[in-house]
N, C-alpha and C positions, 0 to 999 in steps of 0.2 A: 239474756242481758246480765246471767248474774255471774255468768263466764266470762262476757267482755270486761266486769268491771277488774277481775281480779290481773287483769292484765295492763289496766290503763290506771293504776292506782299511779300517783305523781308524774306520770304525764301530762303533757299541754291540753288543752280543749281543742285544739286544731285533731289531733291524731283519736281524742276521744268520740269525738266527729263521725273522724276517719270508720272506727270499728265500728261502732253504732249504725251507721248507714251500711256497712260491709253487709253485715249481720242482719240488718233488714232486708236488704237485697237477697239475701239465701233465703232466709225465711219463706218473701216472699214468691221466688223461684219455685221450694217445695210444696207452699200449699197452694198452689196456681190448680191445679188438676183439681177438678171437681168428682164430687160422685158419679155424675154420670160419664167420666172418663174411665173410674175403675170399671162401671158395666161393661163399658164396651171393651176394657183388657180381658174382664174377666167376668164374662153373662151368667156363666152356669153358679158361679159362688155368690152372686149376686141374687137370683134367683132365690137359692134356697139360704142366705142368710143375710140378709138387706143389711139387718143391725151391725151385724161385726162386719161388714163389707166400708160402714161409714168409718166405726171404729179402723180398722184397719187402715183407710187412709189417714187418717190422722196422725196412726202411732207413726205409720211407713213418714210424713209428712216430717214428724218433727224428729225422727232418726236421721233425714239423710242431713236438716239443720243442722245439726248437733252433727254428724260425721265433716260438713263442708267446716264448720266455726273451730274445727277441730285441726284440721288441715292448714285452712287458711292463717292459723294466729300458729302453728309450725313453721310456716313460708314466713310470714313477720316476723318472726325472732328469728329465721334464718338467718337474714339480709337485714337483721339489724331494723326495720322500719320506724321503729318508734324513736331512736336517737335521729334517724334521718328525719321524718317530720315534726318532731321537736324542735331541731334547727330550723328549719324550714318556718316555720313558726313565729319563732325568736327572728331570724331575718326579717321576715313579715310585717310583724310587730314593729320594730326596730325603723322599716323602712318608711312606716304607716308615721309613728311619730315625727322622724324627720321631715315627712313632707309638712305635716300642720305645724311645725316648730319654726323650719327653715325653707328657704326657696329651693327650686327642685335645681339640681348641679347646669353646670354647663353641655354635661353630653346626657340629660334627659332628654326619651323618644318625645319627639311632637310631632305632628304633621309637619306635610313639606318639609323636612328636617332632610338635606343633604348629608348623604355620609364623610363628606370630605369636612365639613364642619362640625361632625361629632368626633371625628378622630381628632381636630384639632382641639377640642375641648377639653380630648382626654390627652393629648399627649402636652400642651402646651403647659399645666400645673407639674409634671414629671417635669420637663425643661427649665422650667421655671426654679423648682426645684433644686436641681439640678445645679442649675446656674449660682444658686445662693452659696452650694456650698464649697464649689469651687472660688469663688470669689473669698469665703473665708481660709479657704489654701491658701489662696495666693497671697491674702491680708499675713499670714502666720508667717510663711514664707518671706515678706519681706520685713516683718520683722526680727527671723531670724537672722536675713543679709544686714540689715543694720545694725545688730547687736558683732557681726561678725568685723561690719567693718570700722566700728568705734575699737575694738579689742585690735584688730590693725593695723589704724592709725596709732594707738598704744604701743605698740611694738615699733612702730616705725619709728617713732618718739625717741622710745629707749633705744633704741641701734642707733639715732641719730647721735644723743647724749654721750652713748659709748665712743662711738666714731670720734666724736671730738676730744674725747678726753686721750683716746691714744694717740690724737694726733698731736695733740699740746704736748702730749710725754714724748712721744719721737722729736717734736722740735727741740723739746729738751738738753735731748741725748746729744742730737745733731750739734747744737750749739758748744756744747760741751765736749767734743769730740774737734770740735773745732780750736776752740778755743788751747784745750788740751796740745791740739799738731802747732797751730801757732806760739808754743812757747819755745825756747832756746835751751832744746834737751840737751844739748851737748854741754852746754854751758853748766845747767845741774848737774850734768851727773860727776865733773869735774869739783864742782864746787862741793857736791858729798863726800866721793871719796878725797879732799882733803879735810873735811873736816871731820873723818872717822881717824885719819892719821895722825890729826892733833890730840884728837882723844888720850889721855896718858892712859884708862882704863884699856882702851882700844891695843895700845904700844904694848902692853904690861902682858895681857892677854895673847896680840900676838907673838912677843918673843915666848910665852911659854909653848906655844904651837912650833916653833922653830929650833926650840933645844934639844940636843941631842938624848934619844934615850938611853938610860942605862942602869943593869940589872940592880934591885937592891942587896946591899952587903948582910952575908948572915951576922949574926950578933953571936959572942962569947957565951 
């Protein structure tokens, strides 16, 4: 026992259990054979030495305990046993409180319990599930299409705004261009170049453009 403890220090009481009953179990394996089983292995040493024959099973008894609890807690920390039924444990526990706390799920076993209504039990909360959070897509979703199509209609807005403003400036031009062909160019440009010829600045300027030129005289 005082081998099992050094190994079950901070573990669970499930796994302390566990080695405590192992350990008995050897125990009680080794010292199963009675005295009168060593006679009969062995008459003659029996015979001539009764006392060390009881001895002797006892020592042989609690060697081969001690050789199995030696082994056996090897093989346990091999595979790790103690973290396994630890957990094992904890789930245990865990599942023990939930049942007294809360009602037992929709795919707990009961009698008569078809399997096609414990599958739905379990798959029908995944679906459900499921379903909530696709619906919150599709909620984000359209509020991103409405965010897209207010910012849209904005746009269409301003294009529309624009549109009219160049159109107002082309009728503009239009009118003006009109306006501009409908006058009596001939008529102007008649009526300028006389009144560049009345000009005296005009006269003065162009007879100096008409005089003949001619080199200047050196001076004395």
């Amino acid at each position: 026992m005082a081998e099992a403890s050094e190994h079950t220090v901070g573990k669970s009481k499930r796994y302390i259990n566990f080695v405590n009953a192992f350990q008995h179990t050897a125990q009680n394996a080794t010292t199963r054979w009675t005295y009168d089983d060593v006679c009969a292995c062995f008459p003659s040493y029996c015979a001539e030495a009764s006392e060390q024959a009881a001895e002797l099973r006892v020592d042989v008894g609690k060697m081969m305990a001690a050789q199995i609890a030696e082994h056996s807690q090897r093989y346990l920390d091999g595979y790790n046993a103690g973290s396994a039924i630890d957990s094992l444990h904890d789930a245990a526990t865990t599942a023990k409180s939930r049942d007294l706390n809360s009602p037992p799920p929709k795919d707990a076993w009961r009698p008569n319990l078809e399997p096609r209504a414990v599958v739905r039990a379990r798959i029908a909360p995944l679906l459900e599930s499921e379903q909530q959070r696709m619906l919150q897509i599709l909620q984000e979703l359209e509020e991103e299409n409405a965010e897209l199509a207010a910012q849209l209609d904005t746009n269409n807005a301003a294009k529309a705004e624009a549109d009219e403003a160049v159109t107002k400036m082309l009728d503009g031009l239009d009118k003006a261009v009109n306006k501009w062909s409908s006058l009596p160019l001939a008529d102007i440009e008649t009526w300028a170049i006389d009144a560049l010829e009345t000009q005296p600045l005009h006269s003065a300027w162009h007879g100096q453009l008409n005089a003949p030129q001619t080199d200047p005289q050196p001076t004395a």
